[in-house]
C-alpha positions, 0 to 999 in steps of 0.5 A, spaced: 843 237 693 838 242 696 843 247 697 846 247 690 838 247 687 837 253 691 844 257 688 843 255 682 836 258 682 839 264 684 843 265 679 839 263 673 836 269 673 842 274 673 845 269 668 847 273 660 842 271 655 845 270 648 842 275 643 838 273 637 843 272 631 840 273 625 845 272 618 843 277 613 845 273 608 841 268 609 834 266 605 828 270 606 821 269 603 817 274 600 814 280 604 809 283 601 807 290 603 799 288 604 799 294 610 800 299 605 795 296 598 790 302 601 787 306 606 781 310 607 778 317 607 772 320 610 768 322 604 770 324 596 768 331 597 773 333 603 778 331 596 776 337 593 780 341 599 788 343 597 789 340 604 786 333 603 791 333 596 797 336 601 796 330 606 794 324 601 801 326 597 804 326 604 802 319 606 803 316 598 810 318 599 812 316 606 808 310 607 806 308 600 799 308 599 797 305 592 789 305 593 784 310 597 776 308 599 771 313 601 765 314 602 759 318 599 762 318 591 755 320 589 752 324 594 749 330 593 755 334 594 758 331 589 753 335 585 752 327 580 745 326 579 740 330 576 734 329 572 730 333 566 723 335 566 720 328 564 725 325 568 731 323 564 737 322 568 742 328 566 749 325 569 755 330 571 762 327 573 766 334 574 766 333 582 770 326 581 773 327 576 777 333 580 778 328 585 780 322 581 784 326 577 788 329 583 789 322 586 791 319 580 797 324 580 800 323 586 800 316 584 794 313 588 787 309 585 780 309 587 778 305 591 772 305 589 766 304 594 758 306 591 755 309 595 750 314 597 743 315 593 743 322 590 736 325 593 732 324 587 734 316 587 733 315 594 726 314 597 722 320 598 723 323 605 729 318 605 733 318 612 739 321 613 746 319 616 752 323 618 753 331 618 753 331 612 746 328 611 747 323 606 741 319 603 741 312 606 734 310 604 732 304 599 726 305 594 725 299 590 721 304 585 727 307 584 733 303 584 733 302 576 736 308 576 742 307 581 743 300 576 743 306 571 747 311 575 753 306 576 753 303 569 754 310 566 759 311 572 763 305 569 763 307 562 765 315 564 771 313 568 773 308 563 772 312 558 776 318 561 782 314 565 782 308 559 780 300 560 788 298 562 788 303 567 780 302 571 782 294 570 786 295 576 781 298 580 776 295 586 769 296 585 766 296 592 758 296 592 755 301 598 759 301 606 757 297 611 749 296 610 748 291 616 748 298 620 740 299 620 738 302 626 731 304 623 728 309 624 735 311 627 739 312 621 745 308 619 749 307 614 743 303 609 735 303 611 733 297 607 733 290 609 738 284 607 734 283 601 735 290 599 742 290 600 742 283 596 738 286 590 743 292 590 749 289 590 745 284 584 744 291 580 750 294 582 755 288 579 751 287 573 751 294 571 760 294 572 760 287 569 757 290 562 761 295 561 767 290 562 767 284 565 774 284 568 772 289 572 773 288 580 767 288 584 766 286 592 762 286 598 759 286 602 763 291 606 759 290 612 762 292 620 763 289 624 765 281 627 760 280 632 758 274 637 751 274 637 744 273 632 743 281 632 744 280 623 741 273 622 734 277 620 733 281 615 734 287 618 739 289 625 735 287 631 736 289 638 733 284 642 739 279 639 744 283 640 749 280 647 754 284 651 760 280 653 764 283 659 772 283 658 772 276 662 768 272 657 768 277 650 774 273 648 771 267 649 766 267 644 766 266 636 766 272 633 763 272 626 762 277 620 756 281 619 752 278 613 758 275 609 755 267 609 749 270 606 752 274 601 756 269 599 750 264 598 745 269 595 751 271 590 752 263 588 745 262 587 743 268 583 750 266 579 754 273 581 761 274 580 765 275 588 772 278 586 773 280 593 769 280 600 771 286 605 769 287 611 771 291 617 774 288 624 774 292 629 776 290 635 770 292 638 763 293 636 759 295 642 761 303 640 757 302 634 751 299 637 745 304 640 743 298 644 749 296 647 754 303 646 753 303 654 759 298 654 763 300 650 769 300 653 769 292 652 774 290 647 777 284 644 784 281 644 790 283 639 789 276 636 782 279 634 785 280 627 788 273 627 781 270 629 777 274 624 782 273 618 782 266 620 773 265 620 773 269 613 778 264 610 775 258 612 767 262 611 770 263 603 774 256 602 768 253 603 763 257 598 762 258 591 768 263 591 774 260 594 778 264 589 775 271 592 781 276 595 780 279 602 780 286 603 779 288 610 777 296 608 777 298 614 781 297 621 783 302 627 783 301 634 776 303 634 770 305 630 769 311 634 771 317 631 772 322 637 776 316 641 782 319 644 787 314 644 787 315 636 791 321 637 796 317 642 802 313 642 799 306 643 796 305 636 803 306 633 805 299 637 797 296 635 798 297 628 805 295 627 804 289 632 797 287 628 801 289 621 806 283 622 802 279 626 798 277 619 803 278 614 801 274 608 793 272 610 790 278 606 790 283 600 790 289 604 789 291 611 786 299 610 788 305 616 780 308 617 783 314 615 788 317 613 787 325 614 782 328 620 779 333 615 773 328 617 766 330 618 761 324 619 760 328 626 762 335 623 769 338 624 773 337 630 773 343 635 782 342 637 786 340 633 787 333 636 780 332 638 780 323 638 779 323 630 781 317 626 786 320 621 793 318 622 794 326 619 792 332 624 785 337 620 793 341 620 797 335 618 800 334 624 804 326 623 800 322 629 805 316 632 799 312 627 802 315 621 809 313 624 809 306 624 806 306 617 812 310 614 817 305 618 813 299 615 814 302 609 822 302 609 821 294 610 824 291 604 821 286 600 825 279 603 822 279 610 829 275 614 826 273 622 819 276 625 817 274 632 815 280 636 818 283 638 822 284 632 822 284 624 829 284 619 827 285 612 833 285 605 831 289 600 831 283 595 835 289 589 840 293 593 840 288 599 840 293 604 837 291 611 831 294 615 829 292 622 823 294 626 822 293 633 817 295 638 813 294 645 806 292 644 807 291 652 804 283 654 798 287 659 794 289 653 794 282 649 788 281 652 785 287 651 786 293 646 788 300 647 782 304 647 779 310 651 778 306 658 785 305 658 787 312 655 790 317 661 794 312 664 798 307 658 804 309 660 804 304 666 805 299 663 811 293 662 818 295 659 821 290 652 828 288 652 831 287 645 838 284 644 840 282 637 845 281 633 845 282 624 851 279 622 853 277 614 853 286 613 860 289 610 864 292 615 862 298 617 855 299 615 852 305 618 845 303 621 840 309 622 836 308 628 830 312 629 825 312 635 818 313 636 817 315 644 811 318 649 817 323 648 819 324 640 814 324 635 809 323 640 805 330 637 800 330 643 805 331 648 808 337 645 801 340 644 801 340 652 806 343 652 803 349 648 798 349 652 793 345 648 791 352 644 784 349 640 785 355 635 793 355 635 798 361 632 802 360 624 807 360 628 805 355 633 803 350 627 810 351 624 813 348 631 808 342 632 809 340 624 817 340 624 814 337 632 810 332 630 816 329 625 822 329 630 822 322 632 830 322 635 835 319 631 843 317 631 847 312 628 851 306 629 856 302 625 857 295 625 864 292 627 869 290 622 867 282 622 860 286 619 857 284 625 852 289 628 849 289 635 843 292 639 840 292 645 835 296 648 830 298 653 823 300 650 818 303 653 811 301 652 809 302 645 816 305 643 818 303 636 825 303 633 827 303 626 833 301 624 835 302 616 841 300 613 845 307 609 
């Protein structure tokens, strides 16, 4: 017996494995494509650049982006706010209406984020934030302008794009305003009482210009483990470092949303939708803790997160609230050289499909790197958030959006590694399989591990659609280390920081040569696949 148990533990792992087999005829359920609901830019006045519109069209018709967020809409470079000489508001709109203009064109709204002061609405000597230098600082003495600024914005977009179209918009009141390292400038130099009172003021002047108007907040950043946001402002001593054994051990909660949401009770204000950011790590925003960054959570960080907040918003006043998470990425650091590798391809995909029904929208931090909260990059590929090169370069980020966008609106069969889609109108199939190898689960991609990610396990996929006529012909594409992975044929050119006309034509039609072929299914309308995928490698297989 001993002897047969032993032979038999040898054979077992050299015996055939039965691929998957999915019928495509078979029911499916709703896929709604929330990944592609919006994404995000640096700030409204990098949108009155040719480039910026170039891209952002690039990104509606490839990977289907319906809203855009943006910091710093009322920003002195957006030349909105001036006064006369008695200190009467004089409101200019030609700046935003340009750029809403040009964004409603292509086919994508605003995602409207009310944010930064004007100068003159801002506290006197107020403090700055970013290259840019936007006014940051709260002035209860000034504030009933900003109340009047926002209501005579209101007024102007409906007036100018009409109430059918702005009741489709969001309304989101100022950006991460938990980010108060006073006297270092962050995001917001007030209390959490200001930011309260800002988004009492905020809502109340977008609701009397039309009550169905889409309001939200409070669009702070990020989950945190510890007390460092219990107070009224950001406080130093509370602020806890885990290392990577314990940082997933802990319970992570949203900066400032219980709060929220119970003032917003009290005061009896309307909640439309709650945002914030979950990043899979907070310590790079963090002055006190910035020398750790390199601890990051799990890949099931998103789940845990999107999990809190259902539970934190069941059980307020606003169980109805949408869920927005307006900013997302691998980090929130915009000189993180992993966003310009492969890796994030397979995070995004992986964190994408994971989640699929559990949110509104799930938004890209950002589209482009024509990007300049740290000023302008100074190569081509420089860490930058965007999905799109400073030269429109597609990054792989860019490519797993484009090919979740060719998912069908049925979704058939989903566990990693692998989804199968059916457009419900031309019942064609759609199938996306990719390698998030199993060495990262426990701890994101990220620039502690960013020179060496290709050590990493290999994925076997072995399926098989069955169900599709005879013959149908399946386009498959491939997302590599070495096909559509920009960076590496930027190598090959020898990194140039200030690249020729002619080597910017090659990294464009570069950038986009994923590698191609066809295969067919057999005449009993059966197709198969199997393949090898090397870490992170995505593989989209479209039905023509």
């Amino acid at each position: 017996m001993k002897k047969l148990l032993s032979l038999l533990f040898i054979l077992i792992p050299i015996l055939p494995v039965s691929p998957q087999t999915i019928d495509v005829k078979g029911p499916g359920v709703p896929l709604p494509h929330y990944w592609s609901v919006g994404t995000c830019a640096g700030r409204v006045n990098e949108g009155l650049r040719t480039a910026w519109v170039e891209q952002l069209q690039t990104v509606h018709d490839e990977c289907g982006f319906q809203y855009l967020r943006m910091h710093g809409l009322f920003d002195d470079d957006m030349c909105v706010y001036f006064e006369d000489k008695q200190g009467r508001p004089i409101y200019n709109w030609q700046y935003i209406d340009e750029v809403f203009d040009r964004m409603l064109g292509i086919g994508v709204r605003p995602f409207v984020e009310l944010s930064f002061f004007p100068e003159l609405i801002a506290k006197e000597n107020s403090l700055r934030q970013m290259w840019y230098r936007n006014c940051v600082s709260y002035d209860p003495q000034r504030i009933a302008k900003w109340e009047a600024l926002v209501e005579a914005f209101t007024r102007h977009v409906v007036e100018r794009y009409g109430l059918d179209e702005v009741r489709q918009w969001y309304f989101e009141v100022w950006n991460e305003p938990n980010l108060n390292f006073s006297p270092k400038a962050g995001f917001f130099d007030g209390t959490k009482s200001d930011y309260f009172n800002l988004y009492l003021l905020s809502v109340r002047a977008v609701k009397r210009v039309d009550a169905s108007l889409r309001v939200g907040g409070p669009a702070t950043s990020n989950f945190v483990p510890d007390q460092r946001y219990e107070g009224e402002v950001y406080d130093a001593q509370k602020s806890r470092f885990y290392g990577q054994d314990e940082i997933n051990r802990q319970q992570w909660r949203g900066a400032w949303i219980e709060e929220f949401l119970t003032f917003c009770a009290r005061e009896g204000l309307p909640v439309d939708f709650v945002s914030c950011h979950p990043y899979p790590t907070d310590y790079a925003l963090d002055p006190v803790a910035g020398k750790s960054k390199d601890a990051v959570r799990y890949m099931k960080a998103l789940s845990d997160d999107i999990a809190w907040l259902h539970r934190t918003i069941a059980a307020s006043a606003f169980p109805k609230a949408e869920i927005h998470l307006t900013e997302w990425s691998t980090s929130p650091n915009s000189r993180d050289p992993m966003h310009d590798q492969l890796p994030p391809a397979a995070f995004i995909v992986k964190g994408v499909l994971d989640n699929l029904g559990q949110t509104k929208s799930l938004m890209y931090w950002t589209f482009t790197d024509i990007f300049e909260e740290k000023g302008g990059g100074q190569t081509p590929f420089h860490g930058g958030f965007g999905m799109l090169t400073f030269q429109g370069w597609r990054k792989p980020s860019f490519h797993a959006y484009r090919m979740l966008h060719q998912l069908g609106d049925q979704l058939l069969h989903y566990a990693d590694p692998l989804c199968v889609s059916r457009d419900s109108q031309t019942r064609r199939i759609t199938a996306l399989a990719f390698n998030y190898p199993d060495e990262y689960l426990l701890r994101v991609p990220s620039s502690a591990n960013v020179k060496n990610y290709m050590q990493a396990s290999s994925k076997e996929v072995d399926f098989r659609l069955e169900g599709l006529p005879a013959g149908a012909t399946f386009l498959v594409e491939t997302l590599d280390d070495t096909h559509g992975n920009a960076i590496q044929s930027y190598r090959q050119i020898g990194s140039p920081s200030a690249p020729t006309r002619e080597q910017t034509a090659w990294m464009r039609q570069k950038s986009e040569a994923t590698l191609c072929d066809t295969i067919q299914a057999d005449a009993r309308g059966t197709l198969r696949f199997q393949r090898t995928l090397p870490p992170w490698t995505l593989v989209l297989l479209r039905q023509m």
